[in-house]
PQR file of N, CA, C, O and H, with PARSE charges and radii, in Angstrom:
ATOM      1  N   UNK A   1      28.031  24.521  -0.891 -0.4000 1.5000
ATOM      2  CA  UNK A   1      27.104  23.555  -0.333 -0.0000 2.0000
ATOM      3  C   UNK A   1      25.955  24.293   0.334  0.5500 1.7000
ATOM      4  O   UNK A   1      26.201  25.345   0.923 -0.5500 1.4000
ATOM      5  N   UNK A   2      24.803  23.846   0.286 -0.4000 1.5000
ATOM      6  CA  UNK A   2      23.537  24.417   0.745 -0.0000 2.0000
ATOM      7  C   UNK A   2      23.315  23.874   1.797  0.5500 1.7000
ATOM      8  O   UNK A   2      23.418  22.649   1.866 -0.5500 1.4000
ATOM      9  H   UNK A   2      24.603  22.991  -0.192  0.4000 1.0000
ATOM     10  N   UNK A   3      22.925  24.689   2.985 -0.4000 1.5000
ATOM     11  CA  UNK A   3      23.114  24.576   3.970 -0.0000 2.0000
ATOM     12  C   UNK A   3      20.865  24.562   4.887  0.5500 1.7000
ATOM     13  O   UNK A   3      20.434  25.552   5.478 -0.5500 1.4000
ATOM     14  H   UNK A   3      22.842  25.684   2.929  0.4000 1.0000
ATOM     15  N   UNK A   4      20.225  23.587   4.741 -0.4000 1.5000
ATOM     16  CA  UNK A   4      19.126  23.814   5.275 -0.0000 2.0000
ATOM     17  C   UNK A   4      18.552  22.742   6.335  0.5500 1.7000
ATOM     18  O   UNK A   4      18.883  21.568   6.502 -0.5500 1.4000
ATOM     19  H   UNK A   4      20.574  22.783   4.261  0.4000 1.0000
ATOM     20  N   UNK A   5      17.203  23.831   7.260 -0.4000 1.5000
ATOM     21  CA  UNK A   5      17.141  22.534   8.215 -0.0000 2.0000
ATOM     22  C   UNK A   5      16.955  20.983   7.932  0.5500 1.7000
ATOM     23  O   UNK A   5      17.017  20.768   6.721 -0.5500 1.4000
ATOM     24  H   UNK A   5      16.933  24.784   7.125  0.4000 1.0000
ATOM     25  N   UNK A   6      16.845  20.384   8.327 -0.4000 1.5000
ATOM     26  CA  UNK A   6      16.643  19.047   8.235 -0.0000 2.0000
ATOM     27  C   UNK A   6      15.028  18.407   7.870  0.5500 1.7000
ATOM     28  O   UNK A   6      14.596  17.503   7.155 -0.5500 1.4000
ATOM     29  H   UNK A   6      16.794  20.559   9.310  0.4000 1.0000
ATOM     30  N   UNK A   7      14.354  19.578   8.928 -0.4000 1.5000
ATOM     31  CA  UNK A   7      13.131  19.318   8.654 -0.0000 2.0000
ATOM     32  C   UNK A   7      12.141  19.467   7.351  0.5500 1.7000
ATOM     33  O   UNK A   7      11.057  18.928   7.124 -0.5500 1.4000
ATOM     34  H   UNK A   7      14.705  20.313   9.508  0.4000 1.0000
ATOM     35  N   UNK A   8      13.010  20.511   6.488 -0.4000 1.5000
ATOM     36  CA  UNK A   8      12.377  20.841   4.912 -0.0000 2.0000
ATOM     37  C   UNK A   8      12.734  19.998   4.428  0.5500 1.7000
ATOM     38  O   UNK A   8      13.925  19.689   4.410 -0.5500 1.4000
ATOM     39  H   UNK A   8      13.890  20.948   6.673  0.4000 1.0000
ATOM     40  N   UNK A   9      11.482  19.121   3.678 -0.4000 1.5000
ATOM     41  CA  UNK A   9      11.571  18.277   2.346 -0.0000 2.0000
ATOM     42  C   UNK A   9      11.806  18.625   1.328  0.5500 1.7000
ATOM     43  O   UNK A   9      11.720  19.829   1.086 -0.5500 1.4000
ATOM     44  H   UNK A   9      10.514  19.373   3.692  0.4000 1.0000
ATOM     45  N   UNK A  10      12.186  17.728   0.348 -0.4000 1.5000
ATOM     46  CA  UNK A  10      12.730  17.743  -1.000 -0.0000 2.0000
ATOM     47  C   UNK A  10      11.332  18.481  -1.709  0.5500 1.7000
ATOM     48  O   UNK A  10      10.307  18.473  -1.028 -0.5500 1.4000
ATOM     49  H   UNK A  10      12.256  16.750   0.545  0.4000 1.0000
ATOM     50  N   UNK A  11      11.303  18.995  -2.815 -0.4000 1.5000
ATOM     51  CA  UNK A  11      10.366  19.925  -3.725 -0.0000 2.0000
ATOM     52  C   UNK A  11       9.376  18.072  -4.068  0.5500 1.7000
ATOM     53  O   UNK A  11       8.251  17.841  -3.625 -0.5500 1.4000
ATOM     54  H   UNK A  11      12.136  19.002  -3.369  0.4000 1.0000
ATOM     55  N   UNK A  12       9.849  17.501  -4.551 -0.4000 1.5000
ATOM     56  CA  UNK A  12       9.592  16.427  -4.842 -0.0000 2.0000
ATOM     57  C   UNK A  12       8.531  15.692  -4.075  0.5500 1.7000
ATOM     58  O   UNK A  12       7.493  15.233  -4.551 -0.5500 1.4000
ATOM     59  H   UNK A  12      10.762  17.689  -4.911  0.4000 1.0000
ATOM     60  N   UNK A  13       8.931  15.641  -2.815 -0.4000 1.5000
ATOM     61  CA  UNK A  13       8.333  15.091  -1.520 -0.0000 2.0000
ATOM     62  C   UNK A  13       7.060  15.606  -1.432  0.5500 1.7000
ATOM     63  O   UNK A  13       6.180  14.768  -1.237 -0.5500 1.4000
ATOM     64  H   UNK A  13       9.774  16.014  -2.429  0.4000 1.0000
ATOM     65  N   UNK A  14       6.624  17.097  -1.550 -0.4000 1.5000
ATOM     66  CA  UNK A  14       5.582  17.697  -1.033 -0.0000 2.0000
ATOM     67  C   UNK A  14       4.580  17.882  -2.286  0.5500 1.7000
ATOM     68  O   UNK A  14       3.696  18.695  -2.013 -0.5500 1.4000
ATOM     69  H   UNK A  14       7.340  17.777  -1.709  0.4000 1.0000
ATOM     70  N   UNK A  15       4.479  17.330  -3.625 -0.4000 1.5000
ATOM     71  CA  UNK A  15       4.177  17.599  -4.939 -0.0000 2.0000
ATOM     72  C   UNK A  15       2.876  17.594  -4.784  0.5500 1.7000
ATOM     73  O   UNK A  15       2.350  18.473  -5.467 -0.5500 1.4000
ATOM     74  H   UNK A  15       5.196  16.670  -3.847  0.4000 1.0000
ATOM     75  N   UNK A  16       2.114  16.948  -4.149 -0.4000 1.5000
ATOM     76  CA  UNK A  16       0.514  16.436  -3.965 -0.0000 2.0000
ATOM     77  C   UNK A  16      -0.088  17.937  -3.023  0.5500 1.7000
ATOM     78  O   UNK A  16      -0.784  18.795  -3.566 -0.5500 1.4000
ATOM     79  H   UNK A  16       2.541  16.234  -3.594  0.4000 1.0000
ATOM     80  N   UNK A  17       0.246  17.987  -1.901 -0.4000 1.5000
ATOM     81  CA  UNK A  17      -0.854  18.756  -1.084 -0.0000 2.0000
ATOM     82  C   UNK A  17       0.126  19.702  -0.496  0.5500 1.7000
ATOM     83  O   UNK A  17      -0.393  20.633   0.120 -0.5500 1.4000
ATOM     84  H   UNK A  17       0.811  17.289  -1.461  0.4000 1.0000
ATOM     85  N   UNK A  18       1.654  19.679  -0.548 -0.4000 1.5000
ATOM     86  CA  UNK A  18       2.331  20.368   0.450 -0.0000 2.0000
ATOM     87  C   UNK A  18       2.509  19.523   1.781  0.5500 1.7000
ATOM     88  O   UNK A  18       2.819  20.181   2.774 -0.5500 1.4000
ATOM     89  H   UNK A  18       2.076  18.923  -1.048  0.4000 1.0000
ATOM     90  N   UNK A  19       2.369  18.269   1.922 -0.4000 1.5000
ATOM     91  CA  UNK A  19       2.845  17.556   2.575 -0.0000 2.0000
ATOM     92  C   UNK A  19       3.652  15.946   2.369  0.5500 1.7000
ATOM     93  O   UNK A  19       3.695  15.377   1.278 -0.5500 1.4000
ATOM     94  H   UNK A  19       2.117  17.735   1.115  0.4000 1.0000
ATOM     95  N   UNK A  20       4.024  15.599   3.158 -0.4000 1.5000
ATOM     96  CA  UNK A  20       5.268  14.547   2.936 -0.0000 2.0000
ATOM     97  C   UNK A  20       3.961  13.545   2.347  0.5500 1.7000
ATOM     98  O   UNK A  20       2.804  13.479   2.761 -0.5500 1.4000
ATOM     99  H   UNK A  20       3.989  16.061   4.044  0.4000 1.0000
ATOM    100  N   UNK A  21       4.530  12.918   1.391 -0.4000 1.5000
ATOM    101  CA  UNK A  21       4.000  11.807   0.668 -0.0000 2.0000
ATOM    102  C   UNK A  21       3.467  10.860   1.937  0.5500 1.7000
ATOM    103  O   UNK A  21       2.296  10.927   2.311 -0.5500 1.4000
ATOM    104  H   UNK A  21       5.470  12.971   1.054  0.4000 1.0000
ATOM    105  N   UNK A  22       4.297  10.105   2.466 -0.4000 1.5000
ATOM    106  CA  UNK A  22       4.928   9.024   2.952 -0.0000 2.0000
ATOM    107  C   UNK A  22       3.772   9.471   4.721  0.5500 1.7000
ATOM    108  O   UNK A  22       3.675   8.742   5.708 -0.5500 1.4000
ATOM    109  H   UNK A  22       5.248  10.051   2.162  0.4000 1.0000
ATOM    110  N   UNK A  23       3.294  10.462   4.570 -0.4000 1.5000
ATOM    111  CA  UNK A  23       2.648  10.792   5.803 -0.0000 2.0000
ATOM    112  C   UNK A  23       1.481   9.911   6.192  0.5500 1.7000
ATOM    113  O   UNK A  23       0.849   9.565   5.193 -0.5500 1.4000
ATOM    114  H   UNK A  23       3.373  11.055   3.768  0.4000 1.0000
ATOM    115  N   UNK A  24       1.006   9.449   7.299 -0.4000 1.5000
ATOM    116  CA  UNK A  24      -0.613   8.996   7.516 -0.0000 2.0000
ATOM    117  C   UNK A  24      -1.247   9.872   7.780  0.5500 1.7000
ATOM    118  O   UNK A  24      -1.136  10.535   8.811 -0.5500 1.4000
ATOM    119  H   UNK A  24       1.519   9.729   8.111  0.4000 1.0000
ATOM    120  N   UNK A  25      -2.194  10.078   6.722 -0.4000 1.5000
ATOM    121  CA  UNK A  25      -2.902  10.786   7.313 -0.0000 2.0000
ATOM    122  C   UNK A  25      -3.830  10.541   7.361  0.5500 1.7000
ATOM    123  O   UNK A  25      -4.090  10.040   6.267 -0.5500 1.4000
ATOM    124  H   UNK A  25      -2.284   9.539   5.884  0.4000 1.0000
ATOM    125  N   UNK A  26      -5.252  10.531   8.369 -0.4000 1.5000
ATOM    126  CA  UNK A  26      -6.476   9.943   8.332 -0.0000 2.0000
ATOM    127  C   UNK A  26      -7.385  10.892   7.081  0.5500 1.7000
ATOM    128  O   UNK A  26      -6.954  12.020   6.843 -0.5500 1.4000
ATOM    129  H   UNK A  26      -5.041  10.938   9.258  0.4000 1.0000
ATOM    130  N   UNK A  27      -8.452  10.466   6.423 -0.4000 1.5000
ATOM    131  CA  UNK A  27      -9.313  10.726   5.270 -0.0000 2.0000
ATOM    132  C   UNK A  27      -9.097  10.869   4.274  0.5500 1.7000
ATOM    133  O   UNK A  27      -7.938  10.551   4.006 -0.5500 1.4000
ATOM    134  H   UNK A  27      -8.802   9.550   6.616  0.4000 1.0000
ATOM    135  N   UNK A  28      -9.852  11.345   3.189 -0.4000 1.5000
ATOM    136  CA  UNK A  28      -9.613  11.470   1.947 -0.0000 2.0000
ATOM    137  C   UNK A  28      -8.649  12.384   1.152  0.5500 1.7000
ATOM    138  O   UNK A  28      -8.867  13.557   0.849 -0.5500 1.4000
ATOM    139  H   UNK A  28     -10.794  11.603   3.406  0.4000 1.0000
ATOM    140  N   UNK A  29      -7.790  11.814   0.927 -0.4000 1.5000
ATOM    141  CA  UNK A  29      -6.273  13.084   0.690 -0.0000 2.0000
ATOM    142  C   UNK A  29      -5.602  11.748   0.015  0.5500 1.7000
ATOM    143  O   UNK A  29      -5.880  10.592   0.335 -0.5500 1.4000
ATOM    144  H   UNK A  29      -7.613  10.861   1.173  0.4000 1.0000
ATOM    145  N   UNK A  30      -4.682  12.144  -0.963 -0.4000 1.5000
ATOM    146  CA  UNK A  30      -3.660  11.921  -1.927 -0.0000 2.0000
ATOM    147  C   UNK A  30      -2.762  10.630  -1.235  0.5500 1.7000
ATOM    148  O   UNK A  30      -2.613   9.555  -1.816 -0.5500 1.4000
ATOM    149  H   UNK A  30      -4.457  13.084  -1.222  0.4000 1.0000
ATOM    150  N   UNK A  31      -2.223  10.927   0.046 -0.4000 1.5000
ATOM    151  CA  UNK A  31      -1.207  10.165   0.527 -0.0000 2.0000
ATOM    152  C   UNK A  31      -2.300   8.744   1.306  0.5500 1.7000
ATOM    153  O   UNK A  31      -1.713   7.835   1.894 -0.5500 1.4000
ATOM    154  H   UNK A  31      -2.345  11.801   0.518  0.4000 1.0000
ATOM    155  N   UNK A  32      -3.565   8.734   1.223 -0.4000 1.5000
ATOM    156  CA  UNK A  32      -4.409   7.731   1.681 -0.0000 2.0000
ATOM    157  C   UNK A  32      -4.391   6.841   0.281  0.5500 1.7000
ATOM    158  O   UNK A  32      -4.519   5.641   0.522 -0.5500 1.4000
ATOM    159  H   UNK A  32      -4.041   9.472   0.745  0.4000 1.0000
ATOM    160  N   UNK A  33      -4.284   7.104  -0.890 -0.4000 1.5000
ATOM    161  CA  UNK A  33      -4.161   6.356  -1.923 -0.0000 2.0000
ATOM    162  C   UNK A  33      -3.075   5.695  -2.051  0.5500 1.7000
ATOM    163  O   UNK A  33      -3.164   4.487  -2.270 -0.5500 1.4000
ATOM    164  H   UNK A  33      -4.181   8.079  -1.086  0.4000 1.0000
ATOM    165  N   UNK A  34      -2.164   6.136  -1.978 -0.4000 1.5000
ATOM    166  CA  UNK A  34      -0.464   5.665  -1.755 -0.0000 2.0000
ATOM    167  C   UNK A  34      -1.063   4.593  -0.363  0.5500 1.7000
ATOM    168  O   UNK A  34      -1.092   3.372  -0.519 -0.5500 1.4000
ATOM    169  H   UNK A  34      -2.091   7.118  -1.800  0.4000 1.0000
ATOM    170  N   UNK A  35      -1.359   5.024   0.509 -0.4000 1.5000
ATOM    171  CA  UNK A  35      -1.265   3.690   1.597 -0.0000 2.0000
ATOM    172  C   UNK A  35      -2.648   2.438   1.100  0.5500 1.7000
ATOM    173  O   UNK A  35      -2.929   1.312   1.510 -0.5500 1.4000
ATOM    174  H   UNK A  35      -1.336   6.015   0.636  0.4000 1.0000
ATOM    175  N   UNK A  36      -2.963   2.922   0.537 -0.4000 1.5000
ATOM    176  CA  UNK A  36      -4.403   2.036   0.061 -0.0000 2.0000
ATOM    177  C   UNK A  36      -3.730   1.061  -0.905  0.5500 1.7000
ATOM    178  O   UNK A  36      -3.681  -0.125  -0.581 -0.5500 1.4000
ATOM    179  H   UNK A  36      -2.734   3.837   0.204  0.4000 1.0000
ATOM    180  N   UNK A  37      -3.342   1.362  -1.769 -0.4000 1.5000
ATOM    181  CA  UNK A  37      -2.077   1.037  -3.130 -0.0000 2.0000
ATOM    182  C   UNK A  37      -1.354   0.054  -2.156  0.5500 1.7000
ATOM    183  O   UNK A  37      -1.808  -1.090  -2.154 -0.5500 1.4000
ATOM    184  H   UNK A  37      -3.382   2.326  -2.033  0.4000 1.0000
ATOM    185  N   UNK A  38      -0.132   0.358  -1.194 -0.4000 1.5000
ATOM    186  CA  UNK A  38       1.091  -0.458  -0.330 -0.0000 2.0000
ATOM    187  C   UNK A  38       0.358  -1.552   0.324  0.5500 1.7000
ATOM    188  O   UNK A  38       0.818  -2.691   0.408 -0.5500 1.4000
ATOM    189  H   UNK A  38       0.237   1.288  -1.196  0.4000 1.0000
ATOM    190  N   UNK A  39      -1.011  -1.127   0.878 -0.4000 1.5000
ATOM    191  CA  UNK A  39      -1.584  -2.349   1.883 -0.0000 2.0000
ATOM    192  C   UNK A  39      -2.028  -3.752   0.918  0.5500 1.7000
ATOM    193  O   UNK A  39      -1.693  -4.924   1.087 -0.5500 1.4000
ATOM    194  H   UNK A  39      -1.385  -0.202   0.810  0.4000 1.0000
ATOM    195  N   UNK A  40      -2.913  -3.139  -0.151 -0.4000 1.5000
ATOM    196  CA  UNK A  40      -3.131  -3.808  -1.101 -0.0000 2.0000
ATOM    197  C   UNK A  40      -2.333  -4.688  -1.769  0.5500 1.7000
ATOM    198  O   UNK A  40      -2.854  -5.690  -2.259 -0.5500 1.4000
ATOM    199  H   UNK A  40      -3.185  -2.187  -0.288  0.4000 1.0000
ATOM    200  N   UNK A  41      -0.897  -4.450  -1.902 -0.4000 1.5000
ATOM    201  CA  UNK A  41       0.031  -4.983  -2.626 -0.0000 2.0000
ATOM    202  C   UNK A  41       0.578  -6.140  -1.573  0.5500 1.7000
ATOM    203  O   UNK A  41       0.969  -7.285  -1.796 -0.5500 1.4000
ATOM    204  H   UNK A  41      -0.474  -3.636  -1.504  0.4000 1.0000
ATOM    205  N   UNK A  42       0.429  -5.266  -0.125 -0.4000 1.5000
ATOM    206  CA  UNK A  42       0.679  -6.475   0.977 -0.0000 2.0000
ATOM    207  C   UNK A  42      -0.201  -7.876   1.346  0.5500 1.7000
ATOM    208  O   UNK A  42       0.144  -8.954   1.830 -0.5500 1.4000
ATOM    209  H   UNK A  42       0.111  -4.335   0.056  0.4000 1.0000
ATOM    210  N   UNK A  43      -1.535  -7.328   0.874 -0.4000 1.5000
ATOM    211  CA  UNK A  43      -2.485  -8.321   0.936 -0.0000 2.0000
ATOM    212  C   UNK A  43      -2.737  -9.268  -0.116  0.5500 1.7000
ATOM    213  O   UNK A  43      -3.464 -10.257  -0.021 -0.5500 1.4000
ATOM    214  H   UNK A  43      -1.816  -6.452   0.481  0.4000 1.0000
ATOM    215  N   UNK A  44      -2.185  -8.955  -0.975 -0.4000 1.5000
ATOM    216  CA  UNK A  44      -2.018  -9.604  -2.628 -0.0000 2.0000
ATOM    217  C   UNK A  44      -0.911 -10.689  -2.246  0.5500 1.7000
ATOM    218  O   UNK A  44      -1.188 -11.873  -2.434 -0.5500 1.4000
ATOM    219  H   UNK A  44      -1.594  -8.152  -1.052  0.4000 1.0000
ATOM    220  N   UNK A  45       0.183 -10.378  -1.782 -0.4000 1.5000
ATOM    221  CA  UNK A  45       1.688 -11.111  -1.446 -0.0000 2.0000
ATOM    222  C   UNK A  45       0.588 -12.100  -0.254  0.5500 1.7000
ATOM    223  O   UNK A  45       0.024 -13.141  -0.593 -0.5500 1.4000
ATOM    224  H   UNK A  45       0.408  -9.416  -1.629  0.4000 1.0000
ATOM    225  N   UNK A  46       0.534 -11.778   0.462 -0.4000 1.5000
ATOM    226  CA  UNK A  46      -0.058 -12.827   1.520 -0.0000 2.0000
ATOM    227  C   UNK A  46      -0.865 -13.814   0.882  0.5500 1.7000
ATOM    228  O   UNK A  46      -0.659 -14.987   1.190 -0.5500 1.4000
ATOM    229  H   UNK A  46       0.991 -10.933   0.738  0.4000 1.0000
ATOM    230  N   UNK A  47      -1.531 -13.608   0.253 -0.4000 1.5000
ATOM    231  CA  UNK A  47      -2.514 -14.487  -0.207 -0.0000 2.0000
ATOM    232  C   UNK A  47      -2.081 -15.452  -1.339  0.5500 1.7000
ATOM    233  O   UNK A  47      -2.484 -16.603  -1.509 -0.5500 1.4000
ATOM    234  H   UNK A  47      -1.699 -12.655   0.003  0.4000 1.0000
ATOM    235  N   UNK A  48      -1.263 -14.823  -2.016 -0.4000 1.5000
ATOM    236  CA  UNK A  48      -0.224 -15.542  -2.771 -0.0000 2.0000
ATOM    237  C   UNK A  48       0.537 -16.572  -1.965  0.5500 1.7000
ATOM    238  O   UNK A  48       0.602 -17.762  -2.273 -0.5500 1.4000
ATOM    239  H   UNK A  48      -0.936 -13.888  -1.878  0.4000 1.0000
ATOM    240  N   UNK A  49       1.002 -16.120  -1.103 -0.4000 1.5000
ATOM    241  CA  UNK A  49       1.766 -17.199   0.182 -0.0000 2.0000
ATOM    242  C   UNK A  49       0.744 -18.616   0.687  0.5500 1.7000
ATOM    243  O   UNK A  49       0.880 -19.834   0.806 -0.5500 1.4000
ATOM    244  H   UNK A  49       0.950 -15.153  -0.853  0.4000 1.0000
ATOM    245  N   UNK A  50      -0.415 -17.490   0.897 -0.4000 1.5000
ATOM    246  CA  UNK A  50      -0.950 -18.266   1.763 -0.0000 2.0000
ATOM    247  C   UNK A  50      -1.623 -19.869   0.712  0.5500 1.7000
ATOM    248  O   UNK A  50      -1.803 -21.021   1.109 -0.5500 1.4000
ATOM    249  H   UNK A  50      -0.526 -16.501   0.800  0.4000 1.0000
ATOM    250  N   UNK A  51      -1.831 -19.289  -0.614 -0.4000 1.5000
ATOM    251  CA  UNK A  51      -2.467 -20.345  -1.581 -0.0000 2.0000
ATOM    252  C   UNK A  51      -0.828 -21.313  -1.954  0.5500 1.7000
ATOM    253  O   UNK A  51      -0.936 -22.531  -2.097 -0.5500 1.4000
ATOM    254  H   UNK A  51      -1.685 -18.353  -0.936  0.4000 1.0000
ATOM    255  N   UNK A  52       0.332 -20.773  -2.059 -0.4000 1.5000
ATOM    256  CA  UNK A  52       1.146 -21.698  -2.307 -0.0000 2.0000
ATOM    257  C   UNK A  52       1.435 -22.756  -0.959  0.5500 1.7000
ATOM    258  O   UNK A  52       1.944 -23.857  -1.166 -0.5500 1.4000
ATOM    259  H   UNK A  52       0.420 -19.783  -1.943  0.4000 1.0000
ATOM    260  N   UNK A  53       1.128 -22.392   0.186 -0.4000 1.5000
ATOM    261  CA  UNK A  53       1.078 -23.210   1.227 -0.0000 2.0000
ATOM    262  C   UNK A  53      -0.229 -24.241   1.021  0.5500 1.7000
ATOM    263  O   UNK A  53      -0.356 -25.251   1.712 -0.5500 1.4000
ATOM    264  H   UNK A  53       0.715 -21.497   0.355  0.4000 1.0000
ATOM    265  N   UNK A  54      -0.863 -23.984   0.329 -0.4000 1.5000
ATOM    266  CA  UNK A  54      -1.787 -25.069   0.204 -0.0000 2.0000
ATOM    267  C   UNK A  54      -3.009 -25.136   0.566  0.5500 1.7000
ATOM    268  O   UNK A  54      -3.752 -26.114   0.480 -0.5500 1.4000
ATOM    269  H   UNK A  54      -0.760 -23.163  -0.233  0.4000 1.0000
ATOM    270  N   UNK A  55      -3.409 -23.349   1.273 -0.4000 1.5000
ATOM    271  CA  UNK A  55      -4.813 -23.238   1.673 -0.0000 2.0000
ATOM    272  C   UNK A  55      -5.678 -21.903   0.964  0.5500 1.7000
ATOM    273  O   UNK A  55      -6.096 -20.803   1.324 -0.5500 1.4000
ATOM    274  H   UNK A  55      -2.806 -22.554   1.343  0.4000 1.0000
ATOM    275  N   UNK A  56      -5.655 -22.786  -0.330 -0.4000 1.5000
ATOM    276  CA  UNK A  56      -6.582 -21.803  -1.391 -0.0000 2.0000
ATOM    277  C   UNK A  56      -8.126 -21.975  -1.109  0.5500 1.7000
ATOM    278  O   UNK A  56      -8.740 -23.018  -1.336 -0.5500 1.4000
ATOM    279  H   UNK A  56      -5.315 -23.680  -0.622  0.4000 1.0000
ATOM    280  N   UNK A  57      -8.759 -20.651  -0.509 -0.4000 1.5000
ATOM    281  CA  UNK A  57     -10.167 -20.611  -0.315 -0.0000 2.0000
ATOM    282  C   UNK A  57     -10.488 -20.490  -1.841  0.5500 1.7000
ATOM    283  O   UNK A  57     -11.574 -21.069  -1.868 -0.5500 1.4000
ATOM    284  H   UNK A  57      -8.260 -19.804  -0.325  0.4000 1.0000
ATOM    285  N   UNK A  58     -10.271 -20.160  -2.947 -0.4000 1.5000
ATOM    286  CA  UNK A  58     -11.000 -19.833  -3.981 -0.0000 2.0000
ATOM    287  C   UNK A  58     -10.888 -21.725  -4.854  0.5500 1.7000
ATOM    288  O   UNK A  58     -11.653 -22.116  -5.735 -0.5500 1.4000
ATOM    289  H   UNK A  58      -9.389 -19.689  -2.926  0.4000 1.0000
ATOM    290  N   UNK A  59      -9.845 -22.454  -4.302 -0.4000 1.5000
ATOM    291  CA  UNK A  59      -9.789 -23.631  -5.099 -0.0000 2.0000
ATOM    292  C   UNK A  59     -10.695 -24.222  -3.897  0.5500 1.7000
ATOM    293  O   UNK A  59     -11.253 -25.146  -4.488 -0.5500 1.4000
ATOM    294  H   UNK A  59      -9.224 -22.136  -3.586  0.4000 1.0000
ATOM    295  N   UNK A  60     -11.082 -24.246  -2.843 -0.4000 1.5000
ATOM    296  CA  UNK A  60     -11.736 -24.841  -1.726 -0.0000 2.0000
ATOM    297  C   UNK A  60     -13.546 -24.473  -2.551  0.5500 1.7000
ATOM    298  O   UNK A  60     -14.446 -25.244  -2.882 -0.5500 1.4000
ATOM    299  H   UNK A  60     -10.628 -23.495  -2.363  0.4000 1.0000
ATOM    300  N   UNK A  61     -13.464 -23.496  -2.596 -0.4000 1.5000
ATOM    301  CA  UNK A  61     -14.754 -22.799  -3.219 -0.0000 2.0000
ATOM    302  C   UNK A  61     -15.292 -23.633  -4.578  0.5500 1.7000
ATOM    303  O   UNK A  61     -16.384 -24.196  -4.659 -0.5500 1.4000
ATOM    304  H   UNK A  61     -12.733 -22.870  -2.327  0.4000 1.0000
ATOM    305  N   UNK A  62     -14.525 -23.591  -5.357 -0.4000 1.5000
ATOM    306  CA  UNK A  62     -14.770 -24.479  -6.775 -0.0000 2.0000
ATOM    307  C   UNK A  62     -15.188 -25.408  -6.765  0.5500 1.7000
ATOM    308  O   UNK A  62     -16.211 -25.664  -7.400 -0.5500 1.4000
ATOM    309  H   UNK A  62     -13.638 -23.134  -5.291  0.4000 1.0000
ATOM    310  N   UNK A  63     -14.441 -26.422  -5.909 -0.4000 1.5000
ATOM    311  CA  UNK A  63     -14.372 -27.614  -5.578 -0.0000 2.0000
ATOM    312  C   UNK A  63     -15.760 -27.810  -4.572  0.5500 1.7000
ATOM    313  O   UNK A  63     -16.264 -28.918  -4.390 -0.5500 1.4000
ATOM    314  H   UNK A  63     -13.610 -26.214  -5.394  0.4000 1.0000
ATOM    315  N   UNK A  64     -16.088 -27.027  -4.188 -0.4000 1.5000
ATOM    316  CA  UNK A  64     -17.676 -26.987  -3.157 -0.0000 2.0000
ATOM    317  C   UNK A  64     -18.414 -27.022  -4.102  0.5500 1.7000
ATOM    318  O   UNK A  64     -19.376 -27.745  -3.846 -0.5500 1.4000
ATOM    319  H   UNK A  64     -15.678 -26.126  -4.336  0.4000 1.0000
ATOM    320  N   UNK A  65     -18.467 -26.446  -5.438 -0.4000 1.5000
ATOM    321  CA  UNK A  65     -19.577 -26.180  -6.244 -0.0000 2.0000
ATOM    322  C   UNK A  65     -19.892 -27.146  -7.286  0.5500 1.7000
ATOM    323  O   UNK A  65     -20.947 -27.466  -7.833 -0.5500 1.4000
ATOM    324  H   UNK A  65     -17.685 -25.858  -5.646  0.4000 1.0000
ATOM    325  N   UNK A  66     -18.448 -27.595  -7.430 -0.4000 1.5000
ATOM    326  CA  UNK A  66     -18.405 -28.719  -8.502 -0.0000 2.0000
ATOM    327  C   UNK A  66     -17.076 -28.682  -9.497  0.5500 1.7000
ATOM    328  O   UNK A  66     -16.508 -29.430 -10.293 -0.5500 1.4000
ATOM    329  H   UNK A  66     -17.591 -27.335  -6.986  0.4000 1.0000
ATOM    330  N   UNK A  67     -16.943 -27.407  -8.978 -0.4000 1.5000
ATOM    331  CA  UNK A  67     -15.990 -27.266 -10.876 -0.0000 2.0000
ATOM    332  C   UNK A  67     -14.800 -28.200 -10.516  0.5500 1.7000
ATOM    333  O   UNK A  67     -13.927 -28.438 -11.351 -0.5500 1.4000
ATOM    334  H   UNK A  67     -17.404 -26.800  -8.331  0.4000 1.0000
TER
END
């Protein structure tokens, strides 16, 4: 059995820059795409929610214009 600290990541983990994927880090770097990507996917789900509850700005919008 291999015996190492806790604090070394998997080879896997560090593939991009030599640091943990999963890190925040402020500016333009690899792991800001990954959180850009997760937020996005969170804001997609919300809005999905929020139009099956019944308050679709884009059907509110249509309906202002005519369609």
């Amino acid at each position: 059995m291999e015996s190492r600290p806790s604090t070394d990541l998997r080879p896997i983990a560090t593939e991009y820059n030599g640091k943990d994927r999963n890190a925040f880090l402020f500016g333009f770097n690899p792991q800001a795409e990954l959180w850009n990507g997760r937020f996005a996917m969170i804001g997609f789900l919300a809005y999905l929610l929020w139009d099956v509850a019944g308050y679709s700005v884009l059907r509110d919008v249509l309906h202002f214009i005519g369609y």
